[in-house]
Every structure is written in C-alpha cells, then in structure tokens.
Backbone as CSV, one residue per row, in Angstrom:
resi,resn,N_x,N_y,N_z,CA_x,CA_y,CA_z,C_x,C_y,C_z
1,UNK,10.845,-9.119,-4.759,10.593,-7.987,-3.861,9.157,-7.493,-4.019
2,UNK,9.032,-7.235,-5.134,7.663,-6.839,-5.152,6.135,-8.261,-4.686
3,UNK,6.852,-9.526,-5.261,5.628,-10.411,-4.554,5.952,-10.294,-3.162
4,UNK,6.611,-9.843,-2.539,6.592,-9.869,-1.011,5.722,-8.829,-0.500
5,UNK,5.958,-7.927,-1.522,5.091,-5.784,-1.158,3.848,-6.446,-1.203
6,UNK,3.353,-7.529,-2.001,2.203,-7.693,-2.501,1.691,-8.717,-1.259
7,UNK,2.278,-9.498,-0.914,1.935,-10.276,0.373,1.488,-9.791,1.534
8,UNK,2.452,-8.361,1.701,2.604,-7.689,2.911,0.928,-7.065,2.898
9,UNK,0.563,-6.090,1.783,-0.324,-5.428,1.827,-1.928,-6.262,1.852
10,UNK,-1.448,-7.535,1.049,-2.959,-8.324,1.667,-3.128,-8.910,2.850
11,UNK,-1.891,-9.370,3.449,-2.342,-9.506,4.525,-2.387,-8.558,5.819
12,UNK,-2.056,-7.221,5.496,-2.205,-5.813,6.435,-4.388,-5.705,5.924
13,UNK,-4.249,-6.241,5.012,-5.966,-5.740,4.382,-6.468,-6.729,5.152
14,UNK,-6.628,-8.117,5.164,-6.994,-9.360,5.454,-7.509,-8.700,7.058
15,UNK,-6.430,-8.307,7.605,-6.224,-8.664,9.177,-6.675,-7.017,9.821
16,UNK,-7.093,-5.910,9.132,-6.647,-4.944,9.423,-7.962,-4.789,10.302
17,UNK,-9.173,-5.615,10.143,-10.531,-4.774,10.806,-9.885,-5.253,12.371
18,UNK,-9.231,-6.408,12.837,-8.858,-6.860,14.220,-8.014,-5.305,14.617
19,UNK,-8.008,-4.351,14.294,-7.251,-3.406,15.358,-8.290,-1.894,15.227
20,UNK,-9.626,-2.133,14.870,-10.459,-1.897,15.452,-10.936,-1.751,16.579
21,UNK,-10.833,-0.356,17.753,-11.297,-1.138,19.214,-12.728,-1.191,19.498
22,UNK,-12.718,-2.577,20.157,-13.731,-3.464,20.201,-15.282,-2.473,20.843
23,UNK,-16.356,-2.755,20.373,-17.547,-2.148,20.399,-17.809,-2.036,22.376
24,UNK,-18.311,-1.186,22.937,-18.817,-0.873,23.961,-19.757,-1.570,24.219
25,UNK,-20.043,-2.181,25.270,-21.146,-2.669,26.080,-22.136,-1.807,26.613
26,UNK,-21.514,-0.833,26.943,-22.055,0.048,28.188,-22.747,1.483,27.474
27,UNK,-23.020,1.445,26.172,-23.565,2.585,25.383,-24.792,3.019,25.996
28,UNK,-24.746,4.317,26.035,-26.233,4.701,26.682,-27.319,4.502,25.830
29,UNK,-28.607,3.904,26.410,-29.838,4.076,25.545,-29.882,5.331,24.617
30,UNK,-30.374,4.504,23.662,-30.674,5.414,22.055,-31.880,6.629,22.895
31,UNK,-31.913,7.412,22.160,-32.745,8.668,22.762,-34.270,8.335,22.569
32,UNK,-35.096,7.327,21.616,-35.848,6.626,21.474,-36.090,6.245,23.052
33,UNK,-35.488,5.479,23.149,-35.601,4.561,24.637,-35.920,5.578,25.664
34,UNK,-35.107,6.398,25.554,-35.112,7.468,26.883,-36.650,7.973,26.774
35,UNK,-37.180,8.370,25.639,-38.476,9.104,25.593,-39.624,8.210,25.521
36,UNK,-39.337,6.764,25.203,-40.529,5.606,25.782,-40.800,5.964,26.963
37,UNK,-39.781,6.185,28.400,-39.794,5.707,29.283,-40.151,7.032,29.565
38,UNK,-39.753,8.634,29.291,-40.725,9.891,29.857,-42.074,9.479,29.060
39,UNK,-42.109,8.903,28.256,-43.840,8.844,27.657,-44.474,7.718,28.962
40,UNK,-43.821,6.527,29.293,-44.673,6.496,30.279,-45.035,7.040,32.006
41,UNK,-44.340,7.834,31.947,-44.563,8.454,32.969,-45.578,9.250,32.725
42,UNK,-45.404,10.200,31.805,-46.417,11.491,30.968,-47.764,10.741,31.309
43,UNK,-47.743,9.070,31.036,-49.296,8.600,30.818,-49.525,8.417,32.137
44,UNK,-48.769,8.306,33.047,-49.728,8.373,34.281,-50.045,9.625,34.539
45,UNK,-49.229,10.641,34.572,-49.443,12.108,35.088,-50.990,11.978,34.109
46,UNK,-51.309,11.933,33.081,-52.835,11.623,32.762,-53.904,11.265,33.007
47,UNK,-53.232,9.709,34.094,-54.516,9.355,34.441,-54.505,10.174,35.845
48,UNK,-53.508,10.622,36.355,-53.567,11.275,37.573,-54.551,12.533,37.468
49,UNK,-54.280,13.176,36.279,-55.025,14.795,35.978,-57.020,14.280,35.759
50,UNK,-57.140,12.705,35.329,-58.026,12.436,34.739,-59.130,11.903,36.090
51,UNK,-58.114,11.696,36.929,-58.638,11.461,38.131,-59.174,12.167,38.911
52,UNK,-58.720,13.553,39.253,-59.077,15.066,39.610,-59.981,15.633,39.426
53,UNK,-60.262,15.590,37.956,-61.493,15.925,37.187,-60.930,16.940,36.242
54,UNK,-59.661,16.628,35.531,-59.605,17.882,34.596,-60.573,17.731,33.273
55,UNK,-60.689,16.541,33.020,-61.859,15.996,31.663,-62.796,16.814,31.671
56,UNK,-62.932,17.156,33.192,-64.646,17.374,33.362,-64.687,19.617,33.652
57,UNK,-63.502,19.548,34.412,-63.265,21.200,35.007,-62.408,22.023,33.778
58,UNK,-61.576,21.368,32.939,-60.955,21.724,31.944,-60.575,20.931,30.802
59,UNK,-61.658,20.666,30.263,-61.955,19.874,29.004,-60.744,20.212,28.056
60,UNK,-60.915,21.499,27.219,-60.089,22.016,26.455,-58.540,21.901,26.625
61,UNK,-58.207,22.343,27.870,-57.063,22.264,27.739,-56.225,20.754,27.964
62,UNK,-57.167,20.012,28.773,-56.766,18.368,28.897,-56.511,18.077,27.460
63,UNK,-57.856,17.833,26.680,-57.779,17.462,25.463,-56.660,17.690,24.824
64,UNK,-55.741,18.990,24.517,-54.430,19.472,24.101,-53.245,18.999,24.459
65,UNK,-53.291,18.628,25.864,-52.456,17.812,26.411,-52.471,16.881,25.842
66,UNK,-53.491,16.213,25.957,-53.558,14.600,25.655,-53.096,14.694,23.873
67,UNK,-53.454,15.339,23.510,-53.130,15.162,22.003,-51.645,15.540,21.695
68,UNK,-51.050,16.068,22.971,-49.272,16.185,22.733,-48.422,15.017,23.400
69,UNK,-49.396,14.563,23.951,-48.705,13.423,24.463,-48.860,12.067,23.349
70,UNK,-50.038,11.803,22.781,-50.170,10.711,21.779,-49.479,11.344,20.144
71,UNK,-48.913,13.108,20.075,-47.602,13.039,19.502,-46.798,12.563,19.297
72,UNK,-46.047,13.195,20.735,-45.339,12.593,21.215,-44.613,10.997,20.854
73,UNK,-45.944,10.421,21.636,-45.409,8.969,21.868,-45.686,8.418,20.053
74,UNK,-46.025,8.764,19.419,-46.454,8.202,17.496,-45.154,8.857,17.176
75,UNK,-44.578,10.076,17.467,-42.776,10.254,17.006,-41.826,9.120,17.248
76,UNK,-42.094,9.206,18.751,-40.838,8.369,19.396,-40.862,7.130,18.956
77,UNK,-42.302,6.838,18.720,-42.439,4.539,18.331,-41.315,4.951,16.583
78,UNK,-41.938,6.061,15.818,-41.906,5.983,14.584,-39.687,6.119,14.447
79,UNK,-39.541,6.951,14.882,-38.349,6.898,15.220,-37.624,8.071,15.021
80,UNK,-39.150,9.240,15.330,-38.474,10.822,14.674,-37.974,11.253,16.389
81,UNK,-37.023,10.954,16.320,-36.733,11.980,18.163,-36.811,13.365,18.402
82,UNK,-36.077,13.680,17.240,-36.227,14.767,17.210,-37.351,15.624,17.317
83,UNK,-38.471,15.016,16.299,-39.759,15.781,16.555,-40.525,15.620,17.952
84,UNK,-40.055,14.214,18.268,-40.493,14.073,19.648,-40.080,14.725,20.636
85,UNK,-38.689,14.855,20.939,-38.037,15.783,21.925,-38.528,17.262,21.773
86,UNK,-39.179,18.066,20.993,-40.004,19.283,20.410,-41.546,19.207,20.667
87,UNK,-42.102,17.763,20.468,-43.629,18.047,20.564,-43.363,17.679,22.249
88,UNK,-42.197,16.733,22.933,-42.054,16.582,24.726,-42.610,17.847,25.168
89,UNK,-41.954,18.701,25.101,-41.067,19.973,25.578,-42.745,20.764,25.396
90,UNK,-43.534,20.960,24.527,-44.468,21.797,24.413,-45.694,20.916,25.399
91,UNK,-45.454,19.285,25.199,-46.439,18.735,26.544,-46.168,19.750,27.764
92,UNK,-44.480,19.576,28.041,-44.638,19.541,29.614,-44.688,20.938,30.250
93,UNK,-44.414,22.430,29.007,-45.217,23.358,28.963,-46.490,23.102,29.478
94,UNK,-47.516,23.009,28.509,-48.928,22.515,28.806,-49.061,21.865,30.161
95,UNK,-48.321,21.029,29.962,-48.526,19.822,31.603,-48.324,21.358,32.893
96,UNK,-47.426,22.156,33.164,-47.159,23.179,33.976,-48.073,24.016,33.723
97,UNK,-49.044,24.397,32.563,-50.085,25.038,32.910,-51.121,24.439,33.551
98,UNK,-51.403,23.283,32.802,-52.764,22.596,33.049,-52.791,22.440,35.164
99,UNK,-51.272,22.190,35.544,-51.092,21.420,36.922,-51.649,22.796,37.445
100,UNK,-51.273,24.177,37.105,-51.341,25.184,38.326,-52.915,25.700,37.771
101,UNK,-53.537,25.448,36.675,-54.977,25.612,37.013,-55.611,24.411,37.686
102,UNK,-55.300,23.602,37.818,-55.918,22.435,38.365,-56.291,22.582,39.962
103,UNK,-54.316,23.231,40.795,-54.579,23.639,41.841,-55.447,24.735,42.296
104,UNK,-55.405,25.578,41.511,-55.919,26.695,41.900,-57.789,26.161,41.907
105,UNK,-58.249,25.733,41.018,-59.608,25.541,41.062,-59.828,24.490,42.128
106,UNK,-59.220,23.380,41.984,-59.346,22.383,43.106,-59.489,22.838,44.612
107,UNK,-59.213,24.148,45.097,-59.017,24.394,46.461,-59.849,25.648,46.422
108,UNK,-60.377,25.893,45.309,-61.668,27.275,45.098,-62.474,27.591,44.578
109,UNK,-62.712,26.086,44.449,-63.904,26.040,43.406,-64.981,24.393,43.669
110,UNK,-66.207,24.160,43.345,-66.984,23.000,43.414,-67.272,22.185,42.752
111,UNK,-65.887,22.331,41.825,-66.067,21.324,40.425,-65.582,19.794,40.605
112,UNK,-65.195,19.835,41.461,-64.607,18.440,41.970,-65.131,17.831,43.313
113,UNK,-65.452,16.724,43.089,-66.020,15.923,44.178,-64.830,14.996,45.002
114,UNK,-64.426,16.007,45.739,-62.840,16.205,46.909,-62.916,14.440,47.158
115,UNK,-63.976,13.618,47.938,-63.693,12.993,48.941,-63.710,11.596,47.915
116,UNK,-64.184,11.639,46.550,-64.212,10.934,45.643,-62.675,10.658,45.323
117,UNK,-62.339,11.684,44.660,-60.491,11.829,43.922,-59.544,11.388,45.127
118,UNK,-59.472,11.628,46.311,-58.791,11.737,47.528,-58.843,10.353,47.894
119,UNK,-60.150,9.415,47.748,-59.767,7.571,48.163,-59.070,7.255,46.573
120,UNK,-59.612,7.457,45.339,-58.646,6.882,44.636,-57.277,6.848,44.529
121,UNK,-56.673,8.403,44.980,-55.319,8.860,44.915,-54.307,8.034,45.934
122,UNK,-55.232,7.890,47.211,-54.988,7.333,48.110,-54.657,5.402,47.972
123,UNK,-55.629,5.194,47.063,-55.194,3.894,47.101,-54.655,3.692,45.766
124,UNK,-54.086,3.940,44.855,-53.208,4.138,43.866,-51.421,4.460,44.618
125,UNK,-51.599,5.462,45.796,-50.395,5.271,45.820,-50.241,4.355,46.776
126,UNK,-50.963,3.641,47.658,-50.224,2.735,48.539,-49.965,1.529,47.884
127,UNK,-50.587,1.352,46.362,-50.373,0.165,45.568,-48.768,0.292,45.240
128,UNK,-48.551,1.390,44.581,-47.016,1.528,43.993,-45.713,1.546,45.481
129,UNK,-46.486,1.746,46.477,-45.505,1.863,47.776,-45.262,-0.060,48.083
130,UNK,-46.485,-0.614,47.903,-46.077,-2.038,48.069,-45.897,-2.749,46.949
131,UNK,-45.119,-2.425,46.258,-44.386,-3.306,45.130,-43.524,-4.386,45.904
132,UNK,-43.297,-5.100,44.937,-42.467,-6.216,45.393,-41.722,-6.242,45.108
133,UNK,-40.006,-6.984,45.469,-39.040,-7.057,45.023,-38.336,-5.626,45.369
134,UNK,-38.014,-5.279,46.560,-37.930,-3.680,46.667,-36.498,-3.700,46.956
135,UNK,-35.934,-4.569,47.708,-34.074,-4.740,47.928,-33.800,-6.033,47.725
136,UNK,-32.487,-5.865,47.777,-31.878,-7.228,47.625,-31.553,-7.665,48.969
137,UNK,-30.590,-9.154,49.521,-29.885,-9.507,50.313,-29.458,-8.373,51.110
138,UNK,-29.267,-8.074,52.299,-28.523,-7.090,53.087,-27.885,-5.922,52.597
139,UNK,-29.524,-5.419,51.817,-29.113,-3.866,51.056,-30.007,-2.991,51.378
140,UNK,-29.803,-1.761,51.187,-30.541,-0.549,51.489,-30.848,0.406,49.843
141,UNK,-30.216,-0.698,48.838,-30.600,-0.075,47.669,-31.846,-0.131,46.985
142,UNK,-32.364,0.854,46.558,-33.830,0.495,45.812,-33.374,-0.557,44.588
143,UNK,-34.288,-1.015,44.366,-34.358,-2.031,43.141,-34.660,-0.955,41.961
144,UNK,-34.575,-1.177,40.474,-35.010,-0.484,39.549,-36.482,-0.513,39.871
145,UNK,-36.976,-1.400,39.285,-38.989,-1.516,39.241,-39.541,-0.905,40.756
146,UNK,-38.945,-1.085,42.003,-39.376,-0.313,42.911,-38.951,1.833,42.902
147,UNK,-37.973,1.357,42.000,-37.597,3.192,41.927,-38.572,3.790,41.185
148,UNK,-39.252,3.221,39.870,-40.323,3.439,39.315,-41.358,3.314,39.722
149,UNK,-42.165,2.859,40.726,-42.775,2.526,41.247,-43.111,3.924,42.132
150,UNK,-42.019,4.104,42.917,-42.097,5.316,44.156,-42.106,7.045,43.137
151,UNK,-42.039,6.711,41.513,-41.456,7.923,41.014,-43.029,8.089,40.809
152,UNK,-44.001,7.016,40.737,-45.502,7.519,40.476,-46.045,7.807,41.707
153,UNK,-45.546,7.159,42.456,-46.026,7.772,43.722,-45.710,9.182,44.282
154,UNK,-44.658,9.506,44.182,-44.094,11.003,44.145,-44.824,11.555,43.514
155,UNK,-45.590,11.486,42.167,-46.397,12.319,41.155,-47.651,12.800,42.448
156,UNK,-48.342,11.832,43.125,-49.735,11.981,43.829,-49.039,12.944,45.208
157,UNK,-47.825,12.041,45.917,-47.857,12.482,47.136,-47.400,14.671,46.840
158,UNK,-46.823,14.735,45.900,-46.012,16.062,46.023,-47.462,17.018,45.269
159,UNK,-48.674,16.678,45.079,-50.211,17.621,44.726,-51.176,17.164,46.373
160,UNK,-50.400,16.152,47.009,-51.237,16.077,48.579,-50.646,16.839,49.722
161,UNK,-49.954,17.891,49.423,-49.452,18.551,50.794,-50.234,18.411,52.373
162,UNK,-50.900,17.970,52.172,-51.895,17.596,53.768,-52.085,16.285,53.444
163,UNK,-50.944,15.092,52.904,-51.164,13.880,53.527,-49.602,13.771,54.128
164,UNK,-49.225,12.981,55.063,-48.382,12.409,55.213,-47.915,11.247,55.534
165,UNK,-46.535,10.920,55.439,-46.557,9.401,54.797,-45.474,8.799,56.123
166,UNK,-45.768,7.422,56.603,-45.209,6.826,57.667,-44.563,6.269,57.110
167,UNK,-43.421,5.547,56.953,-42.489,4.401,56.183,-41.839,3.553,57.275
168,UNK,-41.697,2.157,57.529,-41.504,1.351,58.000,-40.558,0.473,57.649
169,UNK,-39.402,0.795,58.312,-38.380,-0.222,57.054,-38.252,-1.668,57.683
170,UNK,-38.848,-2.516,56.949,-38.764,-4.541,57.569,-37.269,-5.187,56.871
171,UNK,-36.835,-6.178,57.709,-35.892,-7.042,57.265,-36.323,-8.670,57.106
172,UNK,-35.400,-9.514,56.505,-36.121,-10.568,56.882,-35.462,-11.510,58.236
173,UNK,-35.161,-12.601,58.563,-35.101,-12.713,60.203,-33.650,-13.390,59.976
174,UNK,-32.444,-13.203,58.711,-31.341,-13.493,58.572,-30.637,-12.514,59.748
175,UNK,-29.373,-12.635,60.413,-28.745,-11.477,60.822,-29.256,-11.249,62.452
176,UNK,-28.268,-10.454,62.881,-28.531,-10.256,64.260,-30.040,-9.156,64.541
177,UNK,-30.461,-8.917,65.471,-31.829,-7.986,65.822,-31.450,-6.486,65.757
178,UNK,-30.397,-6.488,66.372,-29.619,-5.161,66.272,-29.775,-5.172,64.540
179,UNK,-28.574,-5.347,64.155,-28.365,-5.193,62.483,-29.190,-4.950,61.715
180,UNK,-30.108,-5.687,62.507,-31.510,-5.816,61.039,-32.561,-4.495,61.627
181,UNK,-32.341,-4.026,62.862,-32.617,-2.344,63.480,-32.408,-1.481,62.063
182,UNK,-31.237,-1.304,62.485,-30.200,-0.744,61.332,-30.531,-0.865,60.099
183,UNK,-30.728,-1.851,59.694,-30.884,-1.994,57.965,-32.285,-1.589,57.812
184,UNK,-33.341,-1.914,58.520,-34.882,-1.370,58.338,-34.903,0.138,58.170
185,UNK,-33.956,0.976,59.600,-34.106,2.183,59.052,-33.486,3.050,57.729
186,UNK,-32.238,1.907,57.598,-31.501,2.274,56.222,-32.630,2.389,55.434
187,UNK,-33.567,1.514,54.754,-34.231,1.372,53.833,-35.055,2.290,53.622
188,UNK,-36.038,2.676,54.788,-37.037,3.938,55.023,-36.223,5.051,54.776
189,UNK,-35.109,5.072,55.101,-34.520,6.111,54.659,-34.174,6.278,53.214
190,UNK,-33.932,5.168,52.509,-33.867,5.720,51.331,-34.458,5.950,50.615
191,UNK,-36.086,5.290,50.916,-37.409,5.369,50.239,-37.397,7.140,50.314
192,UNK,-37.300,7.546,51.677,-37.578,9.021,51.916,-36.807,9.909,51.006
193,UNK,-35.442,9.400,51.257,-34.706,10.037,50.464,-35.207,10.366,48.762
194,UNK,-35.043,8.991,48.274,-35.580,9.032,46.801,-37.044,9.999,46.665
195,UNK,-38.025,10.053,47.686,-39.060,10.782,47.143,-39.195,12.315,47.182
196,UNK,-38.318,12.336,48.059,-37.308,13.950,48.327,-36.826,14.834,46.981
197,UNK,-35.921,13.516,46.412,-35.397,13.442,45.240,-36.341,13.815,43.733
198,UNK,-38.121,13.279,43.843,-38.636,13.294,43.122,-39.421,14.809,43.525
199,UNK,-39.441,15.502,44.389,-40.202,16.635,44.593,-40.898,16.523,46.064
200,UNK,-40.945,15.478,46.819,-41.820,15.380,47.478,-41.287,16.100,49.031
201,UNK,-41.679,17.059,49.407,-41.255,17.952,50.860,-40.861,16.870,51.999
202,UNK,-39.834,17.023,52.455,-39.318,16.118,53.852,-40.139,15.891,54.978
203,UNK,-40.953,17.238,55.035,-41.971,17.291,56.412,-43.251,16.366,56.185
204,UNK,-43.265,15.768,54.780,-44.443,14.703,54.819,-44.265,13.704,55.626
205,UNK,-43.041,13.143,55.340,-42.624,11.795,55.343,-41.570,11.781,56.632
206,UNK,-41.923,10.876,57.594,-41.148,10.155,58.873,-41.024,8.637,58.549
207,UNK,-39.666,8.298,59.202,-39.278,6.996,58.900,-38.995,6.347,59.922
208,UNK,-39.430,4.841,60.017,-39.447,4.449,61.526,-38.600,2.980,60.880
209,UNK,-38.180,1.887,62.192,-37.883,1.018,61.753,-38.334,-0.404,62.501
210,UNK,-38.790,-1.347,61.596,-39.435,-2.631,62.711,-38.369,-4.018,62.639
211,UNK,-37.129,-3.411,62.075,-36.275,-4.776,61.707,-37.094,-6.065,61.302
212,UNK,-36.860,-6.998,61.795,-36.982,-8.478,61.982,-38.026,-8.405,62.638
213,UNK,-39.068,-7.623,63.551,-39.529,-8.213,64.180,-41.083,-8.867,63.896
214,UNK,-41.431,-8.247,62.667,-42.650,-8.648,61.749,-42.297,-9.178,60.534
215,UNK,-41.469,-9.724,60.761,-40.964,-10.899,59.380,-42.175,-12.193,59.671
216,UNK,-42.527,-12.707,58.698,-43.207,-13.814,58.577,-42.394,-14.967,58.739
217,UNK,-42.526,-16.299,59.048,-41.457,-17.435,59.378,-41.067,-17.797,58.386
218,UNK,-39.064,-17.118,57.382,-38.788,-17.421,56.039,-37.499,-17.908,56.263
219,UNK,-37.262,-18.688,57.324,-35.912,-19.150,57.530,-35.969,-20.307,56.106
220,UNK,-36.401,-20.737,55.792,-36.314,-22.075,54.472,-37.065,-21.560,53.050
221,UNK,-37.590,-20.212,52.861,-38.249,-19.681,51.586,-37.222,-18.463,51.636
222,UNK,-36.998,-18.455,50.204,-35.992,-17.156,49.436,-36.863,-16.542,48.987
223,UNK,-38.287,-17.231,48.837,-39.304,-15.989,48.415,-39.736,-15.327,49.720
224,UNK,-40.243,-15.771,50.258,-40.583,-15.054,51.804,-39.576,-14.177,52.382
225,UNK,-38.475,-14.896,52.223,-37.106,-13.829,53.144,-36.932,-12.316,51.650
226,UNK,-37.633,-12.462,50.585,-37.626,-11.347,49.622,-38.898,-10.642,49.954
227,UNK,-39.709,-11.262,50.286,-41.084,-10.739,50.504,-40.844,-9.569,51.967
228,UNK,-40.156,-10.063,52.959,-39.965,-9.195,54.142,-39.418,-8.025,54.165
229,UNK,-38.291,-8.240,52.791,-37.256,-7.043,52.891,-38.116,-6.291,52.139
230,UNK,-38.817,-5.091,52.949,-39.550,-3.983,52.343,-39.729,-2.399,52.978
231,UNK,-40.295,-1.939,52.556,-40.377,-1.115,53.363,-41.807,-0.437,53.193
232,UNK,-42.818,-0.557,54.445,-44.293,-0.264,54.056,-44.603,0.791,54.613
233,UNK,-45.820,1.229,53.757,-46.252,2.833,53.674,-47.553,2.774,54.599
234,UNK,-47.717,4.099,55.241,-48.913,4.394,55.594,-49.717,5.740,55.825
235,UNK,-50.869,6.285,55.200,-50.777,7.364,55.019,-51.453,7.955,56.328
236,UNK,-51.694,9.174,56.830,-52.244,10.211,57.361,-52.643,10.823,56.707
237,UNK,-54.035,11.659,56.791,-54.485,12.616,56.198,-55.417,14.153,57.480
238,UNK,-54.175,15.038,57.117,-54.705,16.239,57.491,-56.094,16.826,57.233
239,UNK,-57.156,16.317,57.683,-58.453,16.699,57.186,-58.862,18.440,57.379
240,UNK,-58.171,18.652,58.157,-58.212,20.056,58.573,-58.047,21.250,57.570
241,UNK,-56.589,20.341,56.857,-56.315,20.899,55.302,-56.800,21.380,54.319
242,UNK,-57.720,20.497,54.825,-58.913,20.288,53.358,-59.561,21.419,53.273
243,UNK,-60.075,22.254,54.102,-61.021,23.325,54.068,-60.629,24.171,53.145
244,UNK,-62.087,24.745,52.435,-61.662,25.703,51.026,-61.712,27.149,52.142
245,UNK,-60.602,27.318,51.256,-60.663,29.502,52.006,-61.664,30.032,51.252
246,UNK,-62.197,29.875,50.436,-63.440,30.778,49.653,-63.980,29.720,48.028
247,UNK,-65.173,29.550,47.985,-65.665,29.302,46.649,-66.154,29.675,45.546
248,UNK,-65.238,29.754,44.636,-65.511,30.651,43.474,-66.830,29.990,42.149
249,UNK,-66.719,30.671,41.577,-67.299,29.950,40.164,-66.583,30.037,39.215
250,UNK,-66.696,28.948,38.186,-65.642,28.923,37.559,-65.555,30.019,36.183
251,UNK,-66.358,30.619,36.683,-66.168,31.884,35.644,-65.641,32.857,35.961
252,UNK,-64.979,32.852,37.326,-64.244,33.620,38.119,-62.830,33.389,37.816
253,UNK,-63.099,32.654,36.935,-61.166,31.990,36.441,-60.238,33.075,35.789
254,UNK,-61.012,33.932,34.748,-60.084,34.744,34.475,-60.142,35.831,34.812
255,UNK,-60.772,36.252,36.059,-60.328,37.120,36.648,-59.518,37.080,37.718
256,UNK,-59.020,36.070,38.233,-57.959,35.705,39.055,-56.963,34.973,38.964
257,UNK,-57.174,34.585,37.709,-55.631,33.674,37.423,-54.788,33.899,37.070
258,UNK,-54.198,35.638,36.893,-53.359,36.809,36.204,-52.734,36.256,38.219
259,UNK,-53.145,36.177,39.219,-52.854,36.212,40.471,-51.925,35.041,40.881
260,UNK,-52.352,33.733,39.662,-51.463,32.654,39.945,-49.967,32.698,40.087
C-alpha cells in the first residue's frame, strides 16, 4: 500500500507541470516596447520643432526638451520604465509649453524665416503621405507602417491650419469600375478619418475618388497592382493665412504670454 502512495505521488510530481495553462501568445508589449515607440515619435516632434526654428527663437527651452527626451529614451533602452514613464510625462509637459510658445511667436514675431520652414514641412509631409504598401487586396484598411507614417504627418498638418489636404483614393484595375469607385473613396476616407483621429480638423481635408482609372498597366505584376492601391495627397496652401496681425519683438514675450 504504501509503494503504491509512493508511485502515485511521483508520478502526480513527474506529470504535474502539464496542467499548467499553456502560455499566451497574444501578451501585450512589455511597457519598454510601448515607450521605444512614443520615443520615436517624441524624435520627430524634434526635428519638427528644429525645423521652425526653436534652436534658434528658443534655445533654452528646446535644449530642456531635448535633454528629457535623450532621458527618457537612456531609461527605456536601460530597462528603468518606470523612471522613463516619469521623465515621458515631464517631456510632454515641456513639449505643451515649448508648442504654444512656438505658436505664438511664429505668427508675431520675425524670428523665423516663414517661406523657408513652410517648403520643408511641406515636403516632409507629402513624403510620409506616399508611403508604400498602404492596403492590402480589396481593403480599405490602413496597413501598420502606413498608420505610422500618416501619425507624422498629422504632427505637421494639425500646426498648418491654412494648408489643406486633397486625398485621392486609387485602386488597382482588378474588379469592376464601379467597385473600384467605391473602394478608392473607402480608402480616402479612412486616411481622413485616421488623421481626424490624430488631431487633425475635418475642414482641412476633402476626399475624392479616381478608382481604376490611373492605375498603371498591373494586370501580370503583384507589385504594381500593390503600388496602385493608394491613396495620394495633395496640398493647398492658404497664402492669405499667412499674414502676421502685428510684429512683436521678442522681448515682448513676457509681457504677453500671461495672454496665451
């Protein structure tokens, strides 16, 4: 009796890790991961501010930024999250000050050379609008790398309130003319949608649709019939916009920025 107790219990030990339930696939990224991916966003909003002229109109406080962001990102590689999720949080403080002095001087002041910042911004975002690989087969879903793509673009278009943006949704020449109507404007629409999503005002952005009918000849290329399914950008710019209501000096800053 007892060599049997004794049988029983090694093999309950032997066998016991199998009723373990089995490990998850589907675990969400470690919090590490999550804050790689706000650190690279943070680094464009940088080169975006660097583009403007904050280096040059607000030295000091850029510099501070920048030094919470290369925090930041030396926590998150190292593997303190915690400190990282704490030094984040005081960036994007900073980042919300630095953005509303930026506006305010940018539109009242002569520290920035407007028509300079305005072609780079401009062609930075029509780069991220023509990414490649933007849907799949007879979909209206963004791709990941194109959702990232439109989330930097959202950064420029939602500080350009006097540009606005045309979107064009293409198919490739699979499918009826009608259908592929339909699916072009699906797509523009969701581009719109998503940048809606990121901050960007509805009244910028109109969405039109050209189906099939500017597809390139991809009846026998799977790259070409991927290349068509897109949806392309084009900007307008309100020049009218542009005009400053009054020019200050920038020593006029703290006496009016209690007004911001």
């Amino acid at each position: 009796m007892i060599w049997r107790l004794i049988c029983l219990l090694t093999s309950l030990a032997l066998g016991g890790c199998t009723l373990w339930p089995p490990v998850e696939d589907n675990d969400p990224d470690p919090p590490v991961q999550v804050q790689l991916r706000q650190l690279e966003h943070h680094s464009f909003e940088l080169q975006i501010l660097a583009t403007r002229g904050a280096k040059l109109c607000l030295p000091g406080q850029y510099q501070k930024l920048e030094y919470l962001y290369l925090k930041a990102r030396d926590e998150a590689k190292a593997g303190f999250d915690k400190d990282a999720e704490i030094t984040l949080l005081q960036y994007q403080t900073q980042q919300a000050v630095i953005q509303t002095q930026m506006d305010w001087l940018e539109y009242h002041t002569t520290c920035f050379d407007h028509s300079y910042s305005e072609v780079e911004l401009k062609e930075k975002l029509l780069v991220f609008m023509a990414l490649d690989n933007q849907f799949a087969l007879n979909r209206a879903e963004l791709l990941p790398d194109y959702q990232q793509a439109l989330r930097y673009a959202a950064t420029i278009l939602k500080r350009q309130s006097h540009w606005h943006l045309q979107l064009t949704g293409h198919t490739d020449s699979l499918g009826t003319s009608d259908s592929n109507i339909q699916l072009g404007m699906k797509r523009a629409s969701a581009v719109k949608r998503f940048l809606i999503e990121q901050g960007v005002k509805s009244n910028q952005i109109a969405v039109f649709s050209a189906g099939e009918s500017m597809a390139m000849d991809d009846t026998h290329s799977r790259t070409q019939r991927l290349a068509n399914r897109k949806v392309e950008a084009q900007v307008l710019v309100e020049h009218h916009a542009q005009s400053l209501h009054r020019v200050y000096s920038l020593k006029d800053w703290n006496a009016v920025r209690e007004s911001l």
